[in-house]
Steps between C-alpha positions, in 0.01 A plus 500: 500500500869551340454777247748494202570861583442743803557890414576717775375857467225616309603784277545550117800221493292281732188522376587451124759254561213303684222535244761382178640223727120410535377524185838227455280239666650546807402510874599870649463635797497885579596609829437918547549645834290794481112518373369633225511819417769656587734756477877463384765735485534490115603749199164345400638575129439195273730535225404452100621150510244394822235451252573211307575345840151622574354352191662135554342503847126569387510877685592759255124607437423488906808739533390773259101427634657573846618873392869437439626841378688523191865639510658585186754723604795602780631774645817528716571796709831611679556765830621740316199547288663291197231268322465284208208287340491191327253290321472142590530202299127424475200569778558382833191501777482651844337240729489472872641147686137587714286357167768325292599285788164354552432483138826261447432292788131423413622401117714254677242371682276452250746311308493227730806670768451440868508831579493617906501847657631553861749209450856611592763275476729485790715225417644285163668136507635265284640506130425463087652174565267350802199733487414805760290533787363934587357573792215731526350593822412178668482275177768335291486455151711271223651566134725425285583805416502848669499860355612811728282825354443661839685814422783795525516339871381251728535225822570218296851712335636415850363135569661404140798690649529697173815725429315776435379629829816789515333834631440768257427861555175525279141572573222495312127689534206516306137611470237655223378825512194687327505833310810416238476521186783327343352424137706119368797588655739379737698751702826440708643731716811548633630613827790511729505121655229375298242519215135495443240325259186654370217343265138416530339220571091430479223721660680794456738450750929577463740230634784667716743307606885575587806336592816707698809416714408493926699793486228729300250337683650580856676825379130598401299390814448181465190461389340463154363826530783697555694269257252666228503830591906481536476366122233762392751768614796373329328411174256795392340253193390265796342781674290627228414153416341422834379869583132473526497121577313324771661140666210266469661198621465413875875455589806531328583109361908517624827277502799531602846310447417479096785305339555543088782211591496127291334266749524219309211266292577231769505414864491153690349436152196760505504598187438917528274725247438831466614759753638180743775463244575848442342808476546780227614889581146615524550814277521235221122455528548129383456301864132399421585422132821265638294321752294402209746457269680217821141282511570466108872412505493255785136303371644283218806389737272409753223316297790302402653422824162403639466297170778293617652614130822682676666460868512729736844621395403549159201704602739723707740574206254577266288719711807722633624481097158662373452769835865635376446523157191663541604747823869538527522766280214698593590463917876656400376789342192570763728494731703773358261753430387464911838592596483786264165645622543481872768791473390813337775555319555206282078485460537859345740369240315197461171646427717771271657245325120349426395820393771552258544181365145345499634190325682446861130527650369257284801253550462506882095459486585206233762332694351500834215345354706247319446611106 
C-alpha cells in the first residue's frame, strides 16, 4: 500500500516524528535498521526542555518509571586543574538510547505507525512533486513523502549524493560504567585533542562517552582504552572521577569521521531530522533534546503538505525557515566552545572565564539550549 509518509531511522526524531504524523490521521511507515534494544553512542543527557516533548508524546511517566536520573547541575573541568560549576536551567534526565529507544518506537506503534526493525534502507527515488519509492532489503515501498532520521552518518548520505560527506578528523567512544557516584550532575572534561562527558543514567550505571581528533586517538594507541587512560593522565579531575569504576558495557559503542558541519534539511527532496540534518557539538548536551525538538518543527509542515493545503515548495521553505530560527543560533555558538575545549589552553580560560563570571555559564547553558 502507498503510505502518506515513510520515516527512515528509528531514533528520537524518527520515532516522534512518526507517532505525531500518526496521530495526524496519517499512514506512516517506520523503517529501523537495527533491533530493539540497543546501544547508541549518545551523551544520553536529555536536557530540561525534553520533557514537554516527552509529555506531548504520552512517555514522560514511562521515562521517570524507567529510572531516568535527575541532573540538576554541571561541572566543567580544564587540564590544568581549572574548574567551574553551573546550575542548569531546570532538571534534565540521564537516560540510555538502550531503553528510550524502544520506549519511543513502541509509542509509535501503538499510535497506529508501521513500525519495522531490521529494515535498512539502501536506496531512495523520486520527489515531493511525483511521490518516492525506498528500498529495503528485497521489498519496495511507496509515499508521498519521505523523512531522513537515520543519523550523525549513514549509506543513504552517499546514494542522495549529499555535500556533506568531506572527511573529518573526529572520533567518538562510549560506554557506562559502575561504581560512580556523580550525584545530578553533569561533568565535562577537557583534554588535549578532545573532551569527555560524565552523568548517570538508570540502574546505577555512568554514561562515558568522548569525542577527540584521530590524532589523540592514534598519538595515544589507538584504541579506546588507551584514548582514556591518555585523557585520565592529562586531566587529573577525569581520573579521580573514574578511579574505582568498573566498564560494564560489552564493547565500546565508536564512530569515527563525526562532522559538526550544516548538511542541509534537504536532499533529492528527503526531507532530514534530527542528527541527519546536523548534529550539535556534543559538550552542549542538547543533541537528544534537538532531535526532539526537529520531529516538532517539521510535523505541522508536513501534515499540511500531505493535506494537500501547501506544495511541495512551500513545505520546503517553511520547514528550513522554522529549523533556523530555532537552531542557527545555538549550532554557532556550540561550535565555538568545541574549538575552545579541544586545546588546553583556550579550555583553561574558558572554564576560568565560567568560574569568574557565572552569568557567562549560565548564558552558554541557556543559549545552547535555545532560551
Amino acid at each position: 500500500m502507498p503510505y502518506d509518509a515513510i520515516v527512515i531511522g528509528g531514533g528520537l526524531a524518527g520515532c516522534s516524528a512518526s507517532l505525531q504524523l500518526a496521530e495526524r490521521g496519517h499512514a506512516v511507515l517506520l523503517l529501523e535498521k537495527s533491533a530493539y534494544p540497543s546501544h547508541k553512542l549518545c551523551g544520553e543527557f536529555l536536557s530540561p526542555e525534553s520533557q514537554s516533548s516527552f509529555q506531548r508524546l504520552g512517555v514522560l511517566d514511562a521515562v521517570r518509571a524507567a529510572g531516568a536520573h535527575p541532573i540538576t547541575e554541571a561541572r566543567f573541568t580544564a587540564p590544568n586543574g581549572t574548574e567551574a560549576g553551573s546550575s542548569l536551567p531546570g532538571t534534565a534526565l540521564g537516560l540510555s538510547r538502550y531503553r528510550l529507544d524502544e520506549m519511543l518506537f513502541e509509542q509509535a506503534q501503538a499510535a497506529g505507525v508501521d513500525g519495522r526493525t531490521r529494515s535498512r534502507v539502501t536506496d531512495v527515488r523520486g520527489s515531493l512533486e511525483d511521490g518516492f519509492v525506498v528500498s529495503a532489503g528485497d521489498q519496495t515501498f511507496e509515499g508521498r513523502l519521505v523523512l531522513g532520521a537515520y543519523g550523525k552518518r549513514g549509506t543513504l548520505d552517499r546514494t542522495l549524493d549529499r555535500d556533506c560527506l568531506h572527511s573529518s578528523s573526529l572520533v567518538a567512544f562510549k560506554a557506562h560504567f559502575a561504581g560512580a557516584d556523580v550525584p545530578n550532575t553533569i561533568e565535562l572534561h577537557g583534554f588535549e585533542g578532545g573532551y569527555c562527558g560524565c552523568s548517570h543514567v538508570e540502574a546505577g550505571r555512568m554514561n562515558v562517552c568522548w569525542i577527540g581528533t584521530t590524532e589523540a586517538l592514534q598519538a595515544a594507541g589507538g584504541s579506546p582504552e588507551a584514548m582514556m587512560e591518555q585523557a585520565q593522565a592529562q586531566n587529573p579531575a577525569l581520573a579521580d572521577r573514574l578511579a574505582g569504576t568498573t566498564r560494564v558495557s560489552d564493547r565500546f559503542e565508536a564512530v569515527s569521521q563525526v562532522s559538526l558541519q550544516r548538511k542541509g534539511c534537504f536532499a533529492g527532496g528527503v526531507c532530514m531530522i534530527g542528527d541527519t540534518a546536523q548534529m550539535i557539538a556534543p559538550l552542549c548536551g542538547d543533541g537528544m533534546a534537538m532531535a526532539l525538538s526537529a520531529a516538532d518543527l517539521v510535523v505541522d509542515p508536513a501534515d499540511a503538505f500531505l493535506r494537500r493545503q501547501a506544495s511541495a515548495e512551500a513545505f520546503r521553505k517553511r520547514y528550513i525557515r522554522r529549523w533556523e530560527e530555532t537552531f542557527s543560533t545555538r549550532l554557532r555558538v556550540g561550535r565555538g566552545a568545541h574549538r575552545a575545549a579541544f586545546h588546553p589552553r583556550s579550555a583553561s580560560l574558558l572554564v576560568q572565564t565560567f568560574r569568574l563570571l557565572p552569568p557567562i555559564a549560565r548564558w552558554a547553558i541557556r543559549t545552547t539550549r535555545g532560551m
